[in-house]
C-alpha positions as CSV (number, residue, x, y, z in Angstrom):
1,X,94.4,143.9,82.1
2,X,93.9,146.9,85.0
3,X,93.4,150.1,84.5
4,X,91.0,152.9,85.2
5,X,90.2,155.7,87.4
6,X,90.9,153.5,90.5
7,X,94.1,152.6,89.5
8,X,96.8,152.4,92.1
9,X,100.4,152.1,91.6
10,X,103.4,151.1,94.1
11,X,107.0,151.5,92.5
12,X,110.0,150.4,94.0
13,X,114.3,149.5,94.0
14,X,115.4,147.2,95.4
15,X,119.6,146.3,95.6
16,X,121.0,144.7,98.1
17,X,124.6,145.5,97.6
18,X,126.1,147.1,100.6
19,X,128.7,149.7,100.6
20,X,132.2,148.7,101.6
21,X,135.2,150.4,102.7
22,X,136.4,153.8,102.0
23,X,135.1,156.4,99.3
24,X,136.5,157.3,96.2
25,X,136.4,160.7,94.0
26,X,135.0,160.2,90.2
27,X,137.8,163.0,89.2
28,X,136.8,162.0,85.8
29,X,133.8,160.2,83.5
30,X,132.3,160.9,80.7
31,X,128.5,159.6,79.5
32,X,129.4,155.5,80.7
33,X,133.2,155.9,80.6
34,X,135.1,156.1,83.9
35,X,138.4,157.2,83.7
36,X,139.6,158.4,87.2
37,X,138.9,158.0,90.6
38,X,141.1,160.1,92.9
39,X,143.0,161.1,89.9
40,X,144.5,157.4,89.3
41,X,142.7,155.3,86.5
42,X,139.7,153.9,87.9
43,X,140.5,149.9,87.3
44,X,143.5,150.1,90.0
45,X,140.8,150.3,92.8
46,X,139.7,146.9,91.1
47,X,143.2,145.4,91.8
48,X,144.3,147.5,94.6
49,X,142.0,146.8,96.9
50,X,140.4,143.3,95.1
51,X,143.5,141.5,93.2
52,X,140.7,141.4,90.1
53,X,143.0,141.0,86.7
54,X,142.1,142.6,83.6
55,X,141.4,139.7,82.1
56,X,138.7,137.8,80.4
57,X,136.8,137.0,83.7
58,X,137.1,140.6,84.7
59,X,133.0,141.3,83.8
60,X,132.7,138.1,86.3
61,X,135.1,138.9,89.2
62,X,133.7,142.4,89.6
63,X,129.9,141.2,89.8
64,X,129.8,141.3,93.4
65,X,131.6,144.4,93.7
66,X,129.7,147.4,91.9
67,X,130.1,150.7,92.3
68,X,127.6,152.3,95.0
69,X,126.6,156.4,94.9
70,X,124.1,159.2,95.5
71,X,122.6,160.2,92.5
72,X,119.4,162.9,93.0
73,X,119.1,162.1,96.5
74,X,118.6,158.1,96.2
75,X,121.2,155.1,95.8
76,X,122.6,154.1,92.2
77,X,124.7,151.1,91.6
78,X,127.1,151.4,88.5
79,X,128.7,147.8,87.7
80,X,131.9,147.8,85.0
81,X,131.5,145.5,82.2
82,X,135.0,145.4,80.4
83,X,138.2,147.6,81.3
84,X,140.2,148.7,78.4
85,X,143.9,148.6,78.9
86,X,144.6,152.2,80.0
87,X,142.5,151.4,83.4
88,X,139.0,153.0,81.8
89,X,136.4,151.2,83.1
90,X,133.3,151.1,80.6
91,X,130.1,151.1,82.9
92,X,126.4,149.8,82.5
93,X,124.9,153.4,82.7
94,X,126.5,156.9,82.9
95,X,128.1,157.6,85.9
96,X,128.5,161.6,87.4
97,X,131.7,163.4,87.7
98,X,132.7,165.5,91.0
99,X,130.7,162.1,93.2
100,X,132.0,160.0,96.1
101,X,131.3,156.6,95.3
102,X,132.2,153.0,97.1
103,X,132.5,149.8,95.9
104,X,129.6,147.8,97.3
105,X,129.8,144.1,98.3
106,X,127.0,141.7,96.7
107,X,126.4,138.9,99.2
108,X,123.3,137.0,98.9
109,X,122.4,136.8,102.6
110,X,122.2,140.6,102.4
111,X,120.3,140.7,99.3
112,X,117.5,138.0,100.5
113,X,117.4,140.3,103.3
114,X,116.5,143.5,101.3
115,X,114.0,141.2,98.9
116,X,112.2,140.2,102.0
117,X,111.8,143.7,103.6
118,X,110.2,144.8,100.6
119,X,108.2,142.1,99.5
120,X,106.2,142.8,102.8
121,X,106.0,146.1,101.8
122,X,104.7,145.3,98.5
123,X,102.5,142.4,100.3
124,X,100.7,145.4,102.5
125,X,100.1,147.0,99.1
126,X,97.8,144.1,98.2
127,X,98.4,144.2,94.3
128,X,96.7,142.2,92.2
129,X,99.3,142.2,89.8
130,X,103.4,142.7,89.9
131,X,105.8,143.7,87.3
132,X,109.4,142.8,88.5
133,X,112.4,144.3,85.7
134,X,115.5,142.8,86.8
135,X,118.8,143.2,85.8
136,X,121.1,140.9,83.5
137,X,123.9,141.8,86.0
138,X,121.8,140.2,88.9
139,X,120.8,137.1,86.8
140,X,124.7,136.3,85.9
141,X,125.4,137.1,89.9
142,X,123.1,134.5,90.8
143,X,123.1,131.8,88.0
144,X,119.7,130.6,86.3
145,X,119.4,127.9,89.0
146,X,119.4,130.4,92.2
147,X,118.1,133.5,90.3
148,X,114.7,132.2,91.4
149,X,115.5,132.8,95.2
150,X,114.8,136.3,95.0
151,X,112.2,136.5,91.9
152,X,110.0,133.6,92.5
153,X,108.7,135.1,96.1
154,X,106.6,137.7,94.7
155,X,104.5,135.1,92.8
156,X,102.6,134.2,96.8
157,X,101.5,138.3,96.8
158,X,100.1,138.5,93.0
159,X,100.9,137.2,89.5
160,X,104.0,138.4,88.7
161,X,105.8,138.6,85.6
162,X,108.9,140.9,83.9
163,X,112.0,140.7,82.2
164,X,116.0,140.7,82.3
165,X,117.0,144.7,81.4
166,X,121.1,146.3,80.6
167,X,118.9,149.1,82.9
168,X,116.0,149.7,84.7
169,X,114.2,153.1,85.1
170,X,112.1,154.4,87.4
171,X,111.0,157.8,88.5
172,X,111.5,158.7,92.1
173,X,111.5,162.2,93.8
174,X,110.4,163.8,90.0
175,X,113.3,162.4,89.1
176,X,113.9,159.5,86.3
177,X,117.3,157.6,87.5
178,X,118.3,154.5,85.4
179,X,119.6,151.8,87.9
180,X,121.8,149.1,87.5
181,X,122.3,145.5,89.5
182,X,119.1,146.4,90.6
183,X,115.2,145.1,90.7
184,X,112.8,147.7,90.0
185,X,109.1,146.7,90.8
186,X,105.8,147.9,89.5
187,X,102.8,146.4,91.7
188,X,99.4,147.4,90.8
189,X,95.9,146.9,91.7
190,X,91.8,148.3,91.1
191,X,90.3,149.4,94.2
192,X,91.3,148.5,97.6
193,X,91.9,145.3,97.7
194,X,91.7,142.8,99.7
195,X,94.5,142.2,102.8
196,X,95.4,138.2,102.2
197,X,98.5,139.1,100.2
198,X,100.9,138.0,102.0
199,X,104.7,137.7,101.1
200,X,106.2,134.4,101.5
201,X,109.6,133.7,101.6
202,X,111.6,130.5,102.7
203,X,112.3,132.1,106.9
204,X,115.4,129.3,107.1
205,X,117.2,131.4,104.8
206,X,117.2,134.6,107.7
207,X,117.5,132.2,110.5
208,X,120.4,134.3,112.2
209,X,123.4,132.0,110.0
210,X,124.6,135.3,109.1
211,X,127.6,134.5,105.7
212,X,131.0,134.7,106.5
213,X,130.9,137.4,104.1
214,X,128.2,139.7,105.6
215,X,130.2,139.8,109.0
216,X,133.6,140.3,107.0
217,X,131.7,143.2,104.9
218,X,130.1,144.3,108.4
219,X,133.5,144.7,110.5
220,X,135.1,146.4,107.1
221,X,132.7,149.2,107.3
222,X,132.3,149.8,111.0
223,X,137.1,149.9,110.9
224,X,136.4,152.1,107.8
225,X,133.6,154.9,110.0
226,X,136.0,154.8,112.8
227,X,139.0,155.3,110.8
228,X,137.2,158.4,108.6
229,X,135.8,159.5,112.3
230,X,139.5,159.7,113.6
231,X,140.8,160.8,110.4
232,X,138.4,163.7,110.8
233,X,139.5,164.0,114.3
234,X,143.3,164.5,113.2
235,X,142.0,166.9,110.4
236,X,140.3,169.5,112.6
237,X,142.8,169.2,115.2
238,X,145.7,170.2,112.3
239,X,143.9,173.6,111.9
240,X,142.6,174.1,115.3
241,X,144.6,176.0,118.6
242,X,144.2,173.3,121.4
243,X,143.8,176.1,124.1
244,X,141.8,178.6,122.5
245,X,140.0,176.1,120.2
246,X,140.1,178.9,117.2
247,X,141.8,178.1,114.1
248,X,145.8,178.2,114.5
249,X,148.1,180.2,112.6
250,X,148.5,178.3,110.4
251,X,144.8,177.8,109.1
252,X,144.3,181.7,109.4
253,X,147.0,182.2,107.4
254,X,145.8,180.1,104.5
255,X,142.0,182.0,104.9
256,X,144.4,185.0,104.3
257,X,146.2,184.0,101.2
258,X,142.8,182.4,99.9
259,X,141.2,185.8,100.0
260,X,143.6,187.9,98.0
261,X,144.3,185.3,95.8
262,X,140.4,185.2,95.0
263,X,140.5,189.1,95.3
264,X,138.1,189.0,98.2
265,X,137.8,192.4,99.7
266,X,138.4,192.2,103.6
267,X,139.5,193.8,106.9
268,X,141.6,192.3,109.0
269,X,141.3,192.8,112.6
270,X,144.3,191.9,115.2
271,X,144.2,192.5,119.0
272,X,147.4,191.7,121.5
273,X,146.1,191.7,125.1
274,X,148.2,194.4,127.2
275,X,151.1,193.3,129.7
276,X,150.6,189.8,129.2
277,X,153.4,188.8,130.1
278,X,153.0,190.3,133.5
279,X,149.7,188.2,134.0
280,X,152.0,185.0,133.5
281,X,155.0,186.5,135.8
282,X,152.4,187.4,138.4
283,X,149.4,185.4,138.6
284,X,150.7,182.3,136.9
285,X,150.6,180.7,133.4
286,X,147.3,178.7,134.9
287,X,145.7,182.7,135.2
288,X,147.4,183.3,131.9
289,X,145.5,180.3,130.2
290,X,142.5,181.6,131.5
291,X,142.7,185.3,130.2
292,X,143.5,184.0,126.6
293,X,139.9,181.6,126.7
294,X,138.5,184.8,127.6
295,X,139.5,187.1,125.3
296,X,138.6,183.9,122.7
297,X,135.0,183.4,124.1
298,X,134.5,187.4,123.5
299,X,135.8,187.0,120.4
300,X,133.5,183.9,119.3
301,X,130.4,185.6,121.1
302,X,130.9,188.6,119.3
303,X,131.4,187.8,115.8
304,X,128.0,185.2,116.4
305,X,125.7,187.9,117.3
306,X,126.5,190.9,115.2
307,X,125.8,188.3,112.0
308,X,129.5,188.0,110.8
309,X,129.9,184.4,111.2
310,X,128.9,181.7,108.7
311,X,128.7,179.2,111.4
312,X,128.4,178.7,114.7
313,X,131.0,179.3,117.9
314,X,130.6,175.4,118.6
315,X,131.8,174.6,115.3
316,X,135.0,176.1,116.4
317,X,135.7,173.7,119.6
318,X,137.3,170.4,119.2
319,X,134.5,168.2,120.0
320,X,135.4,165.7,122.5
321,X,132.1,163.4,122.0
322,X,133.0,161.2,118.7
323,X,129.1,161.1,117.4
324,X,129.0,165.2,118.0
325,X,132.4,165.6,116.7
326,X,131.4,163.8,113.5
327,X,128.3,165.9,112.7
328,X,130.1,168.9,113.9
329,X,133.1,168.6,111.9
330,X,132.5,166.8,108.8
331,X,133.2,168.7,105.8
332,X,134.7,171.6,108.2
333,X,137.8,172.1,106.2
334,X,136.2,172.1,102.9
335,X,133.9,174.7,104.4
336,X,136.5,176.6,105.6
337,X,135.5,179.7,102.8
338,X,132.2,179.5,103.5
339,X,133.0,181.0,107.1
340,X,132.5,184.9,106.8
341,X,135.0,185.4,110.1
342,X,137.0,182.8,110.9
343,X,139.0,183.9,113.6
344,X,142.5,182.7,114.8
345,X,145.5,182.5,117.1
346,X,147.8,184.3,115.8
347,X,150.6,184.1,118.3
348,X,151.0,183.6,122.3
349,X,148.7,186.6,123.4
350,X,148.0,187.8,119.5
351,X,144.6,186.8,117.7
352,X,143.4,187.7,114.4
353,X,139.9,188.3,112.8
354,X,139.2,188.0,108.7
355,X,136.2,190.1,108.3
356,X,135.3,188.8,104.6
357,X,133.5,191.7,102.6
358,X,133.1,194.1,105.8
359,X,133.0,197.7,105.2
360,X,136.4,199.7,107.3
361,X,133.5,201.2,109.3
362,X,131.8,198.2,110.8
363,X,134.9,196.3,111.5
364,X,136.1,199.0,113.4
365,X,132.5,199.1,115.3
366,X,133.1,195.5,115.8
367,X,136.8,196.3,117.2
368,X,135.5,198.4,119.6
369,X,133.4,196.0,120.6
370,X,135.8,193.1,121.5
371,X,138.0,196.0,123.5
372,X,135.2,197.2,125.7
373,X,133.8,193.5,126.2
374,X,136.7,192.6,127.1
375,X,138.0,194.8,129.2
376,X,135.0,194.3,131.7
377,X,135.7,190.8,132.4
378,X,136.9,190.3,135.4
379,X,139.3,187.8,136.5
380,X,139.7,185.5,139.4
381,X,143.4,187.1,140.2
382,X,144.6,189.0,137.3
383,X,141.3,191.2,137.5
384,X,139.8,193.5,134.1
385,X,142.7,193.5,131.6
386,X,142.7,195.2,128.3
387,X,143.6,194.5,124.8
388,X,145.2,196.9,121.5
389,X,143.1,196.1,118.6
390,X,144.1,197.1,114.9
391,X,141.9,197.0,111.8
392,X,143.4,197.2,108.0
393,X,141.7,196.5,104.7
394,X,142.9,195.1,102.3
């Protein structure tokens, strides 16, 4: 027994599993029940994407494949232990409603891996004892005669001992999560310590053989981040003017109708630059081009710096750099209402401002604004130009 004033604890989870392919909406659950994900009964992700039958080895088959979430800011594996016949899965543990979960691949290269970096972890603790709570799921993964592989380790750190659990808990971020397929390890020790704890693990086992499975599961997820990186891509670009780089008609539009269907008070501002068509006649559709970034820059600049934007002017350019793109422009379009101005192209030379909860009198401050910024740029051949702006509220 330890205990005592100079009592130190290390906790820690350890899974293994690795996320794997695209995510999927819990659209409904209830306490360990899931019934949908993306509003389709939640077993036909099972056979869609895995050919597993509801059958009697279906608790077997889907071992490997559990599913993988947030859940209070860490990662929670749910596994399904029997699917009744209208494609409800009944989990190990609750599982939330409204989440984005995977399925994650259990390959046991990948899992020796993880058991290894944390045993070191736990080695540089210097315990002097270790409490390892394992799951049953992990134990049937594995088979009595390999379980041992990832258990047996932690007896060259400390004497370790533990148990097979339906769920293990531990408290992490003041928060108690139950995990599932999962080891969850208690190491403890009086004092300091001493530094010969080392953690020793068989190395052949991560001498660079890397499983047909691990690169399989590797090249899945790297196709699936580019496809969701191009899909997001494709998404912005739907609701974006390629010129201008404001939202298009289209996307305004739907800001519009999202408003007074939520009975949003707002003003809506629209400007037409003067005699544009001249500019083109004149100067040339290259000068042309150039006026209507202009009048967009003022537009962007403006709404930024009297406060009336919920984000910034570079969230409303089509990012050309795929790694700034994707930090830019995930989530945009579900954001879209939390933008307080988005502003849009209305038409050739039209644009269109939705001033979300904006009093008549400082949109038309802000009106004025655009007009006299506007009108003293000054441009290469078509010189200062100016612009009739119109404010309702609605």
């Amino acid at each position: 027994m330890i205990g005592g004033e100079d009592l130190h604890i290390y906790t820690t989870h350890i899974a293994g599993w690795k996320p794997l392919g695209r995510e999927f909406l819990v659209t409904k659950a209830q306490n360990a029940l899931l019934f949908d994900l993306d509003g389709k009964p939640a077993y036909d992700v099972y056979y869609r994407y895995l050919k597993i039958l509801n059958d009697e080895h279906f608790f077997f088959n889907t071992l490997e494949f559990p599913f993988f979430y947030k859940h209070n800011g860490i990662d929670i594996l749910r596994a399904p232990v029997h699917c009744n016949e209208d494609g409800t899965l009944v989990m190990t543990s609750d599982i939330d409603e409204n989440v984005k979960a995977r399925l994650a691949n259990g390959d046991p290269w990948t899992i020796l891996d993880c058991v290894r970096r944390d045993g070191k972890k736990i080695g540089a603790f210097n315990p002097d004892i270790i409490k390892v709570f394992s799951c049953a799921a992990r134990r049937s993964f594995w088979g009595k005669e390999e379980i041992s592989n990832e258990t047996l380790p932690f007896q060259s750190i400390a004497p370790t001992s533990g148990f097979y659990t339906a769920g293990e808990f531990l408290r992490t971020n003041g928060f108690v999560n139950q995990h599932n397929v999962t080891l969850v390890i208690a190491a403890m020790r009086e004092g300091d310590g001493d530094d010969s704890h080392k953690f020793d693990m068989a190395e052949d086992a991560f001498s660079g053989q890397v499983s047909m499975i691990n690169r399989l599961a590797t090249f899945i997820d790297a196709a699936t981040q580019e496809l969701a990186q191009a899909n997001a891509k494709l998404s912005l670009m739907a609701i974006t003017d390629p010129l201008s780089h404001l939202f298009n008609r289209g996307e305004i539009q739907r800001c519009i109708k999202e408003c007074i269907a939520k009975k949003i008070p707002v003003c809506l501002m629209m400007m037409d630059i003067d005699n544009f068509k001249k500019i083109n006649d004149v100067y040339g559709h290259k000068e042309g081009d150039n006026v209507i970034i202009g009048i967009s820059n003022v537009l962007k600049k403006l709404v930024d710096e009297t406060g009336l934007s919920g984000i910034r002017s570079s969230d409303y350019r089509v990012m050309e750099d795929d790694d700034d793109f994707d930090e830019t422009s995930r989530g945009l379009r579900e954001s879209i209402l939390t933008v307080k101005s988005p502003i849009g192209r209305w038409g050739g030379e039209e644009f269109m401002v939705l001033l979300r909860e904006t009093p008549i009198e400082k949109a038309l401050d802000f009106a004025e604004k655009v007009r006299k910024a506007f009108n003293e740029m000054e441009f290469e051949k078509a010189g200062h130009r100016s612009v009739s702006v119109g404010v309702v509220a609605i």
